[in-house]
Structure formats: C-alpha cells, structure tokens
C-alpha positions in Angstrom: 17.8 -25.8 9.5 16.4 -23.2 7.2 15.6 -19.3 8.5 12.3 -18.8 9.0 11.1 -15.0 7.0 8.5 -13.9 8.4 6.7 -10.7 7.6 6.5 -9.1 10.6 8.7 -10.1 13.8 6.7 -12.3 16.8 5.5 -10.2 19.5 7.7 -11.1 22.3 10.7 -9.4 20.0 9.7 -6.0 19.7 7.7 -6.3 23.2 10.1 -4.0 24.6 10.5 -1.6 21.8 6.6 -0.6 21.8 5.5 -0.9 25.6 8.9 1.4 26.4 9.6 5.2 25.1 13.1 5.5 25.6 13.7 1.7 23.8 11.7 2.7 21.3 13.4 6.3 20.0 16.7 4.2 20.5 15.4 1.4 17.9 14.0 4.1 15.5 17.2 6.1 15.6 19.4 2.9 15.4 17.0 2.5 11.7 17.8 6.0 11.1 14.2 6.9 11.3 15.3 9.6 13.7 18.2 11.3 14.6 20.8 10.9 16.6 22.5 14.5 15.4 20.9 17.7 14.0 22.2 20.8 12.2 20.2 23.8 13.1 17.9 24.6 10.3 17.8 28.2 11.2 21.5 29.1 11.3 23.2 26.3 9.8 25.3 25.3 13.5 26.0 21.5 13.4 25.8 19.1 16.5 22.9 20.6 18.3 23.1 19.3 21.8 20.5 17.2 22.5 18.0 17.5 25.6 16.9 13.7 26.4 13.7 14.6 28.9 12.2 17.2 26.1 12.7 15.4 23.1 14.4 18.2 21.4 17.9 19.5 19.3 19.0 22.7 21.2 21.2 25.1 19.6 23.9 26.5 21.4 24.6 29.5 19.0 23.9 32.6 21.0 22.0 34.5 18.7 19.7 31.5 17.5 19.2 29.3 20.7 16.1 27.5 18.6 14.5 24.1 19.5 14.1 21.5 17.3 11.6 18.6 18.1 13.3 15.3 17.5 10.6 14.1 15.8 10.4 17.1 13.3 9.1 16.3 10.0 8.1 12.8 10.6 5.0 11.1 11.3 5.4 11.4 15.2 5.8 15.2 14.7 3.6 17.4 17.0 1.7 13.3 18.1 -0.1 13.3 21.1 0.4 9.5 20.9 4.0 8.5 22.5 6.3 6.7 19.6 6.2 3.2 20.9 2.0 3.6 21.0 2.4 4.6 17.5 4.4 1.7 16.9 2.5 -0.7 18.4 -0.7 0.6 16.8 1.8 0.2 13.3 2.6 -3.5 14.4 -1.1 -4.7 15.5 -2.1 -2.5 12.3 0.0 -4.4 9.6 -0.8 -7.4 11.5 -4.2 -7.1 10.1 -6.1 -6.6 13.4 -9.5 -5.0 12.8 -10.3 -1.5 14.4 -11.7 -3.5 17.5 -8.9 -5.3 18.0 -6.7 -2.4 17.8 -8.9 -0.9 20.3 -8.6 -3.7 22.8 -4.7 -4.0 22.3 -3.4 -0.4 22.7 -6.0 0.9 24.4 -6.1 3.8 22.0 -9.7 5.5 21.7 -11.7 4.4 18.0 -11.2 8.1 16.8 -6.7 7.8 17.2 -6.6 4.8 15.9 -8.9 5.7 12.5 -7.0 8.9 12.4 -3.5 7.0 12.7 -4.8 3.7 10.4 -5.0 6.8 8.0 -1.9 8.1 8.5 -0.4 4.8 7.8 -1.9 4.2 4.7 -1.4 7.6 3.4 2.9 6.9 3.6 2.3 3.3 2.1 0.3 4.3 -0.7 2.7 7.7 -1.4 6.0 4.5 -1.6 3.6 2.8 -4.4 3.2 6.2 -6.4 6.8 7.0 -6.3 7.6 3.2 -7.1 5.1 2.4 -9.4 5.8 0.2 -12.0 4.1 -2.2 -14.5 2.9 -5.8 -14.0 3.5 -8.6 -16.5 7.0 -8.7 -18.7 7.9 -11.1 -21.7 5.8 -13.9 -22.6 4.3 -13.5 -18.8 0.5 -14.1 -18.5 -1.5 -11.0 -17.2 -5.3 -12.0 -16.3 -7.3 -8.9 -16.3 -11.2 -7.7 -15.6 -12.9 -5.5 -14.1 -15.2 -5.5 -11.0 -18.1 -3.6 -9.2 -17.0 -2.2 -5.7 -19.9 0.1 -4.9 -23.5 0.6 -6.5 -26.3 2.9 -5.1 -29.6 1.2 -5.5 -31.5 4.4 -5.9 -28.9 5.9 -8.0 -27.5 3.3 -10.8 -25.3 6.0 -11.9 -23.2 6.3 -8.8 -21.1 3.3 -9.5 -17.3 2.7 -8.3 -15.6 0.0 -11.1 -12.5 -1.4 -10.4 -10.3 -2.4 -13.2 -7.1 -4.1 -12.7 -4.9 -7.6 -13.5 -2.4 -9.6 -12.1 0.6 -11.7 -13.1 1.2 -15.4 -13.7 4.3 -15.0 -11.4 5.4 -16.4 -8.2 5.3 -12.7 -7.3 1.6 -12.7 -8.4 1.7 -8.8 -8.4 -1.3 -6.7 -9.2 -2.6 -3.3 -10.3 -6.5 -2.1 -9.1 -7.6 1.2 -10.3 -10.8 2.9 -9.8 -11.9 3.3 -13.4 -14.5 6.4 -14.6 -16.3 4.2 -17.1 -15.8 0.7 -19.0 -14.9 2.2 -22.6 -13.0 0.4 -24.6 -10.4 3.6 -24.5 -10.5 4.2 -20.6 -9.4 0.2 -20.3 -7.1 -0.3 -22.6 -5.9 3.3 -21.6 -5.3 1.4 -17.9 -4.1 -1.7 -19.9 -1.1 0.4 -21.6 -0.3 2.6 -18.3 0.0 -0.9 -15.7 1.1 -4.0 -18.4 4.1 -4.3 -19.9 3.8 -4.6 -23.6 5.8 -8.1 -23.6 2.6 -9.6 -21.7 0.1 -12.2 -23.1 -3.3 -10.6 -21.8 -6.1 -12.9 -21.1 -9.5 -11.7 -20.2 -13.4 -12.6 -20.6 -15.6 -11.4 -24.0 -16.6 -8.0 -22.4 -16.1 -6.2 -25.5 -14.3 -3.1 -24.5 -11.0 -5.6 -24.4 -11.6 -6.0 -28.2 -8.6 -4.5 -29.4 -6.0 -4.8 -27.0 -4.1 -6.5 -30.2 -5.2 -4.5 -33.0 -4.5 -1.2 -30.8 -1.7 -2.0 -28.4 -0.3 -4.5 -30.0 0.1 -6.7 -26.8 -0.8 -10.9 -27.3 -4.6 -11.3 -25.9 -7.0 -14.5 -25.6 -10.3 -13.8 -24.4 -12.3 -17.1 -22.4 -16.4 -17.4 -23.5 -17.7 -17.6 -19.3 -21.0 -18.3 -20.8 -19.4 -22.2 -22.4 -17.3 -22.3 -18.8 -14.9 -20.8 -16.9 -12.2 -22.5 -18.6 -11.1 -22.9 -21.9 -9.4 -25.8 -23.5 -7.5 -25.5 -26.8 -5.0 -28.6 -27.9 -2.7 -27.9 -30.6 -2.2 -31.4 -32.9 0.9 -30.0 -34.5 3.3 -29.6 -31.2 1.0 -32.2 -29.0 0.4 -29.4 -26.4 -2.5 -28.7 -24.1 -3.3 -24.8 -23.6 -5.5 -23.8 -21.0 -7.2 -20.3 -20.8 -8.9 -18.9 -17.7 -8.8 -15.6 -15.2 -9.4 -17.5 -11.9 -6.7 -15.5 -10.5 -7.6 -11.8 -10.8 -11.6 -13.3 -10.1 -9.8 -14.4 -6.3 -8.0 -11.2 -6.4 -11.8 -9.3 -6.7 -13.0 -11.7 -3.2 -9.6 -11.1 -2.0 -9.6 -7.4 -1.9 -13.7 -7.1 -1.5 -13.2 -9.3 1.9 -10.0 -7.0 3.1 -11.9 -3.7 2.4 -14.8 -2.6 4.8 -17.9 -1.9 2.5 -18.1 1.7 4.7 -15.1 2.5 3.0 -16.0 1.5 -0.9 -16.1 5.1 -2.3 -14.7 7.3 -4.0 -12.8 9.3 -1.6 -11.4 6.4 0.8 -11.4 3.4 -1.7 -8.4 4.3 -3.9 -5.7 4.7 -0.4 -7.5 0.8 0.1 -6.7 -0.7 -2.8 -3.1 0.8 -2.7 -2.6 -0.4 0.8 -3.7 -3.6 -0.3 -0.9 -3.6 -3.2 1.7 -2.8 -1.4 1.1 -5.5 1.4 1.0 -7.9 -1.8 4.5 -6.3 -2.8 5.6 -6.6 0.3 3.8 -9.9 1.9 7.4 -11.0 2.6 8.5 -8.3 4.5 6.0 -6.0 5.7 7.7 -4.5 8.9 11.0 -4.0 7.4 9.3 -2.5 4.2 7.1 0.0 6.7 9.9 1.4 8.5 11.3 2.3 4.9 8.1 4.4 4.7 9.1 6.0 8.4 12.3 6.8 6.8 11.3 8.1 3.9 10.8 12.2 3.9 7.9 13.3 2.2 7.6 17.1 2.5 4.7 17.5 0.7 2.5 15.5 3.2 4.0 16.2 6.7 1.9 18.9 6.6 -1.3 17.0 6.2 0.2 14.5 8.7 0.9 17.0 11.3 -2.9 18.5 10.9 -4.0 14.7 11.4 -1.8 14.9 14.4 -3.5 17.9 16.1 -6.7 17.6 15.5 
C-alpha cells in the first residue's frame, strides 16, 4: 500500500504537541528549533545549566551569572503567546483557516492572531528571497501576463499590476511581482530577472511583450484573445498539432485573487501575499515540514522586528 504525503500532519498527531507546553519545547528542540544546550553569549562558558520552570540557560560562571531565554532569537522570543498556541495558530494557519476560524480554534483575540499571521508570513517570504530562483528551463513552456489587483475609482492612477508567469511543469511553479508600470522595459526587465533564458515564453498581443525575442533572445508565441483563447497551428511538414494558449497563469490570476483578501491588495501588504502564496505552491507537498525549516532558520536581521511584533 502506498504512503500517503500529506502536507501537513492530521490533527489527532500533533494534538498533544500544541494543546501541551512542555510536549511542545520537547518536539521543537527534538527539530532543533530550540536548544537543548547553550554557550553563554556573554562570557563564552559552555553547558549553561538549564532552569526547566523559567524557560531559561543559566550561567554558572561567577562573575557572569546571566540568563538566557530559551527562546532567544527566535520567533517565540519575548511572546506572550505560549509555544504550543503559537504552534497551533502555525498549524490551523497553514491549514488555510480564515482569521475567524483561527479565532474560534485557539481562542486567540483577532488582534494576536493578525499580528502572529504576520509574523508567519514575514519568515516564509524572507526563505523565498534567500532561495529565489527562476521559473522555466530548456525547451519548458513559461505562460506569462499581467493582471490588475487594486484600482481606485476616484484615482485611475493608484493602480497595483501584477506581473508574473508560470511553468508547464508538474511543479507548475510561479513568479508574481508587483510591477510599477506596463513598459515594455519594466516587463521584460521582470521577464529576464524570473525566466530562465532556455524557456519558450508564451503570452497574449499586449505589446510591451514585443520583443522578448529580438531583446532577450528567449523563444516567444504570442495568442490573438480577440480570434479565441486558443490558438491552433498544424505543421504539414512533421504532421504535428501545436497548440498555444495561457490558461494556466489566467487560473493562477483567480487563484491568487480568491486566496488574497481584497483589504489587503496594496502596496504595503500585497507583496508578503503573493510570496506567501509562492512558497505554499513550492511547498504544496510539504508545508509543515517546509515551515519548521523557517523556525529553524536564524534571521538576525528581523528578530528584531519580530520581537517588537511580540511586545506590542
């Protein structure tokens, strides 16, 4: 019989590990998000003895006797929130539950869980920008286009366009980028920075995408929407039947329009939404495992903005 994968584990599995504290640091230490052993950061002492009912790294050097939070320089540092609420708000989070939902399951107040659902997508979205990489590869099939997230009806100028693409893969991986205009040399700008050269590009007539051969040098059909949505050419010399069309990044635009709450289509808060919504397409097959990666992950330069998250 053949292993099921799942993304995320069933509930009755990690039931334990987010109702009780002391199961929980256990599990997050046996994933080496925390520590089971500390050197002082102060004096340099290793094997700080450990005090189980505070939380903390003690060090027994006379002259330095400092205290170190086990949770220093993570997300749970300085948390009101206990570790396995965090967790279980991670769990019901990646599970897709909306802010309701998460209310009603952890009990957590609206304001913690929209300060912690931003926390979470703040260490996702830093893994994409340290892993970032581009779509498409040899003689693979990259559908591109561009998309209107936000308009202001009084104000036709404050517009948020999303340009991105994705593969003809089994992967079906995808780039979305908030683009400051639809110039042929911001797009094809985006178009060299997120496709690989190898790719075939296909795309509509919008004539910014006019010279994505003559400029990048990267194969490109474009498909005439106004004769259909799909175009039909048959080659009489090898008998074969092409067909052209971008269904797949136009699914991608409902896709990512229907995941992303229209209260949070601007400019500040929409980029963090379409990378979370890339990296749970990266990671569609493994989303728990590839979050506690984040957790165990060290990035210095926003545990500060964490921690002020945390306090707040």
């Amino acid at each position: 019989m053949a292993h099921l994968i799942t993304p995320i584990p069933p509930l009755y599995q990690i039931k334990e590990i987010i109702e009780n504290e002391s199961r929980c640091l256990e599990y997050l230490q046996d994933l080496s998000v925390l520590p089971r052993t500390m050197t002082c950061i102060y004096c340099n002492k290793p094997n700080m003895n450990f005090d189980d009912k505070e939380l903390t790294f003690n060090c027994g050097k006379r002259e330095c006797r400092k205290r170190i939070s086990i949770f220093n320089g993570t997300i749970f540092s300085k948390a009101k929130l206990k570790c396995n609420q965090i967790m279980e708000l991670s769990y019901f989070w990646l599970s897709k539950a909306t802010r309701k939902q998460l209310n009603i399951y952890t009990n957590i107040a609206p304001a913690n869980i929209t300060r912690w659902t931003q926390i979470f997508r703040t260490i996702i979205t830093q893994e994409i920008r340290i892993s970032e990489t581009k779509i498409g590869g040899p003689d693979i099939i990259v559908e591109i286009d561009e998309s209107l997230f936000h308009k202001n009806r009084q104000n036709k100028t404050e517009q948020l366009w999303v340009f991105g693409g994705i593969e003809r893969t089994k992967e079906k991986q995808i780039f979305a980028q908030i683009c400051k205009d639809r110039t042929a040399d911001t797009l094809l700008d985006l178009i060299q920075k997120y496709v690989h050269p190898g790719s075939i590009i296909y795309s509509d007539m919008f004539k910014s995408y006019d010279q994505i051969y003559s400029r990048l040098g990267i194969r490109h059909h474009q498909i005439n929407h106004s004769q259909g949505m799909i175009m039909i050419d048959y080659n009489e010399t090898s008998n074969e039947l092409k067909i052209y069309h971008t269904n797949n990044i136009e699914a991608t635009w409902r896709v990512l329009k229907d995941a992303i709450p229209k209260r949070n289509r601007n400019k500040d808060d929409l980029p963090k939404y379409l990378l979370e919504q890339i990296w749970r397409r990266q990671n569609k097959q493994r989303l728990w495992n590839a979050y506690i990666e984040c957790l165990q992950n060290k990035y210095e330069d926003i545990i500060e903005l964490i921690e002020g998250y945390n306090t707040e």
